[in-house]
C-alpha positions, 0 to 999 in steps of 0.5 A: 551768531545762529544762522538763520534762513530768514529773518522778521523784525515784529517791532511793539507788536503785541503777541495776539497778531504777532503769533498769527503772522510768525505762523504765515512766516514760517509756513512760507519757509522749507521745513527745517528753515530757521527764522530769527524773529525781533520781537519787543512786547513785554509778553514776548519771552513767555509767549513765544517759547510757550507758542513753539511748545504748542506747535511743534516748531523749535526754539533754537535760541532766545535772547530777547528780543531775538528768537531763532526759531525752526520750522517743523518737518512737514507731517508725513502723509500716512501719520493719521489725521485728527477727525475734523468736527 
Protein backbone atom coordinates (compact mmCIF):
# COMPACT_ATOMS: atom_id res chain seq x y z
CA UNK A 1 0.00 0.00 0.00
CA UNK A 2 1.22 4.08 -0.88
CA UNK A 3 1.30 5.91 2.00
CA UNK A 4 -0.64 9.01 1.75
CA UNK A 5 -1.05 12.11 4.32
CA UNK A 6 -4.57 12.75 3.45
CA UNK A 7 -6.86 11.14 1.58
CA UNK A 8 -10.65 12.02 -0.58
CA UNK A 9 -13.24 9.91 -1.70
CA UNK A 10 -14.80 12.26 -4.79
CA UNK A 11 -17.39 9.10 -5.38
CA UNK A 12 -19.61 9.69 -9.22
CA UNK A 13 -18.47 13.04 -9.14
CA UNK A 14 -17.75 14.05 -12.50
CA UNK A 15 -14.22 15.73 -13.35
CA UNK A 16 -15.26 19.24 -14.28
CA UNK A 17 -16.22 19.85 -10.22
CA UNK A 18 -13.92 17.02 -9.45
CA UNK A 19 -10.72 18.94 -10.56
CA UNK A 20 -11.72 22.37 -8.91
CA UNK A 21 -12.17 20.75 -5.71
CA UNK A 22 -9.01 18.06 -5.85
CA UNK A 23 -7.17 21.50 -6.53
CA UNK A 24 -8.78 23.26 -2.75
CA UNK A 25 -7.71 19.83 -1.37
CA UNK A 26 -4.07 19.77 -1.96
CA UNK A 27 -3.74 23.42 -1.65
CA UNK A 28 -4.72 22.80 1.74
CA UNK A 29 -1.80 20.25 2.33
CA UNK A 30 2.03 21.03 2.89
CA UNK A 31 3.82 20.73 -0.51
CA UNK A 32 5.16 17.24 -0.91
CA UNK A 33 2.06 15.82 1.00
CA UNK A 34 0.44 13.00 -0.76
CA UNK A 35 -3.37 12.52 -1.13
CA UNK A 36 -5.08 9.21 -2.04
CA UNK A 37 -7.94 10.21 -4.22
CA UNK A 38 -11.26 7.45 -5.00
CA UNK A 39 -12.77 8.79 -7.95
CA UNK A 40 -15.44 6.82 -9.83
CA UNK A 41 -16.48 8.96 -13.31
CA UNK A 42 -15.94 6.93 -16.44
CA UNK A 43 -13.42 9.93 -17.57
CA UNK A 44 -11.49 9.80 -14.23
CA UNK A 45 -8.24 7.48 -15.61
CA UNK A 46 -7.77 9.92 -18.48
CA UNK A 47 -8.55 13.12 -16.62
CA UNK A 48 -6.46 13.00 -13.60
CA UNK A 49 -2.93 11.90 -15.02
CA UNK A 50 -3.75 14.66 -17.79
CA UNK A 51 -4.68 17.14 -14.95
CA UNK A 52 -1.34 16.73 -12.64
CA UNK A 53 0.54 16.87 -16.19
CA UNK A 54 -0.67 20.37 -16.20
CA UNK A 55 -0.27 21.40 -12.83
CA UNK A 56 2.82 20.18 -11.99
CA UNK A 57 1.45 18.15 -9.16
CA UNK A 58 2.53 14.28 -9.44
CA UNK A 59 0.92 11.24 -9.95
CA UNK A 60 2.22 8.74 -7.55
CA UNK A 61 0.33 5.87 -8.58
CA UNK A 62 -2.96 4.93 -10.09
CA UNK A 63 -5.16 2.42 -9.79
CA UNK A 64 -8.42 3.07 -10.44
CA UNK A 65 -10.40 4.32 -9.05
CA UNK A 66 -7.42 5.28 -6.44
CA UNK A 67 -5.04 7.92 -7.40
CA UNK A 68 -2.20 8.74 -5.06
CA UNK A 69 -1.32 12.13 -5.87
CA UNK A 70 1.59 14.78 -4.50
CA UNK A 71 1.61 18.11 -3.84
CA UNK A 72 3.80 20.29 -5.82
CA UNK A 73 6.80 22.21 -4.09
CA UNK A 74 5.59 25.83 -3.40
CA UNK A 75 7.04 28.15 -6.18
CA UNK A 76 10.05 29.88 -4.78
CA UNK A 77 9.74 33.52 -4.36
CA UNK A 78 12.74 34.62 -7.14
CA UNK A 79 11.55 32.26 -10.19
CA UNK A 80 9.81 35.01 -12.19
CA UNK A 81 6.14 35.44 -12.46
CA UNK A 82 4.14 34.98 -15.82
CA UNK A 83 2.54 39.04 -16.58
CA UNK A 84 -0.83 39.20 -15.41
CA UNK A 85 -3.43 40.51 -18.54
Amino acid sequence: MISHDSEWDAGEMGCGELVVELRARLRALPAGATLRLRALDPGAPADIPAWCSLTGNALVSAAPPFYWIRRKAERSTSEPSLPVG
